[in-house]
C-alpha positions, 0 to 999 in steps of 0.5 A: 500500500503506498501512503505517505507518512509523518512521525512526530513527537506529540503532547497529550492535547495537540493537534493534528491537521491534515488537508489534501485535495482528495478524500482519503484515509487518515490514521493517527497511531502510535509505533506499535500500531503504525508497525503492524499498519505496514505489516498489513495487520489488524491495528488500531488508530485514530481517524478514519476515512474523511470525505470533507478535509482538513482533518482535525484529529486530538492526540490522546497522549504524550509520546510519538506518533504517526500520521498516515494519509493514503487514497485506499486503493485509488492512485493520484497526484494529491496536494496536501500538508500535515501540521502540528499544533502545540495546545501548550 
């Protein structure tokens, strides 16, 4: 699965801001999940499939995180940024 990927340093509280030009899933995971997400295992995460962007997603708690951002099974040229803001 081809997705793009950010993986960041985050308190609890923050913000994850996703925007892209097409709908598209958004996963927010920590290590252990983001490691089965590559091995194409069951994982958990926050997110999901958005329709209507920029995703806004509250990181439940201090440690590092992954943001990944994929299309499914759709292929295209996307424009998109992720950002991170501090709620402290």
């Amino acid at each position: 699965m081809d997705f793009l990927h950010s993986h960041e340093h985050l308190k609890k509280g923050d913000l994850v801001v996703v925007d892209c030009d097409h709908q598209c899933n958004v996963r927010l995971m920590d290590d252990a999940n983001f490691s089965r997400f590559r091995r194409g295992e069951e994982h958990e995460f926050y997110g999901g499939f958005y329709t209507h962007l920029p995703a806004r997603l509250v990181v439940p708690s201090s440690g590092h995180w992954n943001v990944t951002l994929d299309l499914g099974n759709r292929q295209a040229k996307i424009k998109h940024a992720i950002r991170f803001v501090s709620t402290s």
